[in-house]
C-alpha positions in Angstrom: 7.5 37.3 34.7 7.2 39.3 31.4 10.6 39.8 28.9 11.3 42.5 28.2 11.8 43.4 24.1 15.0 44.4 22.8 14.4 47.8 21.5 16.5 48.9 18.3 17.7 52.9 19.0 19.3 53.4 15.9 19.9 51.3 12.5 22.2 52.0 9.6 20.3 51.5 6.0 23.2 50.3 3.2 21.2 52.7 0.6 23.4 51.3 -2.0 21.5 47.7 -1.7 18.3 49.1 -2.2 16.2 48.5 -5.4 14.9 51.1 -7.2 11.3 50.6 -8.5 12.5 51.7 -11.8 15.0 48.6 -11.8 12.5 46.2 -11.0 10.8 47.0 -14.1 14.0 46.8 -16.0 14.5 44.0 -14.6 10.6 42.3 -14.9 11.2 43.6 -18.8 14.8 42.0 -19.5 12.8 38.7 -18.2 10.0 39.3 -20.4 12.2 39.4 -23.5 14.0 36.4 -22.9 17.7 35.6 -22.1 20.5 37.6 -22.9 22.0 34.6 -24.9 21.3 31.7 -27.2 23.6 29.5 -29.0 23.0 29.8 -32.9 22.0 26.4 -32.9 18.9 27.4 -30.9 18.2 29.8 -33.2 18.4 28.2 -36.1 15.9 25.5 -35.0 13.5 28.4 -34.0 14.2 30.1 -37.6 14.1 27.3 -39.8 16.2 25.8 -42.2 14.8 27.5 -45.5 14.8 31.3 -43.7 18.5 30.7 -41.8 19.9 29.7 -45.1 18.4 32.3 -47.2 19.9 34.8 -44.5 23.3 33.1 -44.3 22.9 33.5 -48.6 23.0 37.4 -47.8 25.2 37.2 -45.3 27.9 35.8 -48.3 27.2 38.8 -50.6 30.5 40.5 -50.9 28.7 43.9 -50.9 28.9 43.4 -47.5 31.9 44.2 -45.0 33.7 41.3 -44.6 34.4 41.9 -40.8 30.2 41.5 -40.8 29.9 38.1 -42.5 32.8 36.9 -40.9 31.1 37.3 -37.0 27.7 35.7 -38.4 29.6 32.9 -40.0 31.8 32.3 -36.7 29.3 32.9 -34.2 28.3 30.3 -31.6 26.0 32.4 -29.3 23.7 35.0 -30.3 23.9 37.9 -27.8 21.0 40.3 -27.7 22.1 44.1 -28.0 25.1 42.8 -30.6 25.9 44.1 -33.6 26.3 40.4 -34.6 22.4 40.1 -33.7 21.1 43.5 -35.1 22.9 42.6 -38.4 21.1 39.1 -38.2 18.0 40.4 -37.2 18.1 42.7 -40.7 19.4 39.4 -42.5 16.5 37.9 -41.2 14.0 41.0 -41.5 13.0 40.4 -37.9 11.5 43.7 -36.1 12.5 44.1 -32.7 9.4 42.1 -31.1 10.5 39.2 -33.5 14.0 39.2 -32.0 12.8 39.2 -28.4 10.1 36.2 -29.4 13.6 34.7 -31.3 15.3 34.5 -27.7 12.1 33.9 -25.9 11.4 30.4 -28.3 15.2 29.7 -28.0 16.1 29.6 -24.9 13.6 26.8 -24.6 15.3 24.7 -27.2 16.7 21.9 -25.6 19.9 20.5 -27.3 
């Protein structure tokens, strides 16, 4: 006696759940440079004491805008894409690949 295979006529493709190639890679890339998060604490163990607090020393310079100094002093995360973290990353003079390796060394900090 042989079964017989249920044989599918038609089928209905949710094109809205497919992903793209191009988003893999976005995806594979956010990965590679690290979470979108740290707390500062994370990053100031990565950074060191003598660079953080010469940063934070410019970040008290009344040349700049106080609404600035005010978000670095007050912050508890770092969120990549911030202005918070671009201003820090100048503080700091980190280039872009510095940041990423910033929240790559991080986010393995365990507090």
């Amino acid at each position: 006696m042989t079964k017989k295979k249920a044989v599918m006529k038609n089928a209905t493709i949710d094109y809205s759940r497919l992903v793209k190639a191009r988003d893999i890679r976005a995806q594979a890339e956010a990965r590679a440079r690290g979470p979108a998060a740290v707390s500062v604490l994370q990053a100031m163990i990565v950074i060191g004491e003598e660079k953080w607090a010469r940063a934070m020393a410019i970040a008290e310079d009344a040349s700049y805008p106080w609404a600035m100094r005010a978000a670095i002093r007050g912050a508890t995360m770092l969120v990549r894409d911030s202005e918070t973290m671009d201003t820090l990353a100048f503080l700091l003079g980190f280039s872009p690949e510095e940041t990423d390796r910033l929240f790559v060394e991080a986010a393995q900090v365990r507090l």
